[in-house]
C-alpha positions in Angstrom: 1.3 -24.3 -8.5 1.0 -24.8 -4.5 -1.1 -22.6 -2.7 1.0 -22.0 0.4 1.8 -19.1 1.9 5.3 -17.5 1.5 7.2 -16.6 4.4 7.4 -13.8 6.0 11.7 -13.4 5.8 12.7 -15.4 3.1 16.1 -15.8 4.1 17.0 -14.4 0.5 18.6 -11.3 -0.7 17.8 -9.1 -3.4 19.6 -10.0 -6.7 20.7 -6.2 -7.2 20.8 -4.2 -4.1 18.3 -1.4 -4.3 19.9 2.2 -5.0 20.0 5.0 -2.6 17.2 6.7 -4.7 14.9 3.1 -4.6 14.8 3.4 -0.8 14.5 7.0 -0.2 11.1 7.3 -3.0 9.9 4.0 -0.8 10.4 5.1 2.1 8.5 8.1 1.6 5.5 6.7 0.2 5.4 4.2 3.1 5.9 7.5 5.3 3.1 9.1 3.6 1.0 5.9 4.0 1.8 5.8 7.8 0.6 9.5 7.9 -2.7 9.1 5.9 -3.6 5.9 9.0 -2.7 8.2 11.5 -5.3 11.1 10.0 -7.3 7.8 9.7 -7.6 7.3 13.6 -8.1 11.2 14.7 -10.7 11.1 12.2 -12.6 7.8 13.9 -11.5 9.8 17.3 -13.5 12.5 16.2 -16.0 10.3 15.2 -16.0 12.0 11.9 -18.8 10.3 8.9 -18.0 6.5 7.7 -17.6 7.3 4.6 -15.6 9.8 4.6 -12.8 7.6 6.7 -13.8 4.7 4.2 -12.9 6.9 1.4 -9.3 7.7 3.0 -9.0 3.8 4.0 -9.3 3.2 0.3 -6.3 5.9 -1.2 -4.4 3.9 1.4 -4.9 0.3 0.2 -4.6 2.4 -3.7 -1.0 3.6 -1.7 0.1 0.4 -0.7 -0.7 -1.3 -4.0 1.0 1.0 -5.4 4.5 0.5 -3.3 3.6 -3.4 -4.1 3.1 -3.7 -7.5 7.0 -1.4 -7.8 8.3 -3.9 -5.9 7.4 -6.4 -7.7 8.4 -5.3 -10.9 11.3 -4.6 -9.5 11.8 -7.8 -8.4 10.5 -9.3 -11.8 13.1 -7.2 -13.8 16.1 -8.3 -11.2 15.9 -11.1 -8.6 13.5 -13.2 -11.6 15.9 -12.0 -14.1 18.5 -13.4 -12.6 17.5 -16.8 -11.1 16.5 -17.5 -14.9 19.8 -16.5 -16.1 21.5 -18.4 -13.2 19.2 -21.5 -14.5 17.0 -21.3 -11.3 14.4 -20.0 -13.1 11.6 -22.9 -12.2 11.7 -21.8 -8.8 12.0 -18.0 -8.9 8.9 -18.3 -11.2 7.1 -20.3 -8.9 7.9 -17.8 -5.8 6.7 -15.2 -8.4 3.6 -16.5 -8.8 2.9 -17.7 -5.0 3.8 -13.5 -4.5 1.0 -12.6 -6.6 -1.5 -14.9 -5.9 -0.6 -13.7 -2.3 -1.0 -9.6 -3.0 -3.6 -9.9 -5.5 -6.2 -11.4 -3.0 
């Protein structure tokens, strides 16, 4: 398996478009996530303790793991799914793997 990096647009489309209901529950998390590094700055602002920001840095990164790892079993049960059935399976495995390599570091 290659080590390179994957792209930042692939170019590609989902397999099966996500439902109204997929992007609204994303959305919010991210929304959520967005508000929890803005609390993030007024507390360095206020020069508030280390580790009290370094705890709320890490129920981010927990936050956006979280959003990551639904995407990509979202994207294992469909666009993987697919490509195998489709017989491009090879590649959409590899891409899977270069994904996780990529988000698991």
């Amino acid at each position: 398996m290659s080590e390179s990096i994957l792209p930042e647009d692939s170019g590609k489309q989902p397999a099966k478009p996500r439902t109204e209901d997929e992007k609204v529950a994303v959305l919010n998390r991210l929304k959520r996530i967005e508000g929890q590094v803005r609390g993030i700055q007024k507390m360095v602002e206020g020069d508030r303790y280390c580790v009290d920001i370094l705890v709320q840095i890490t129920a981010i990164n927990n936050a956006l793991n979280k959003v990551g790892y639904n995407l990509l079993e979202r994207h294992t049960h469909h666009c993987v799914k697919d490509a195998i059935q489709k017989g491009n399976g090879d590649e959409a495995i590899d891409e899977l793997m270069k994904v996780v390599q990529q988000f698991s570091k």
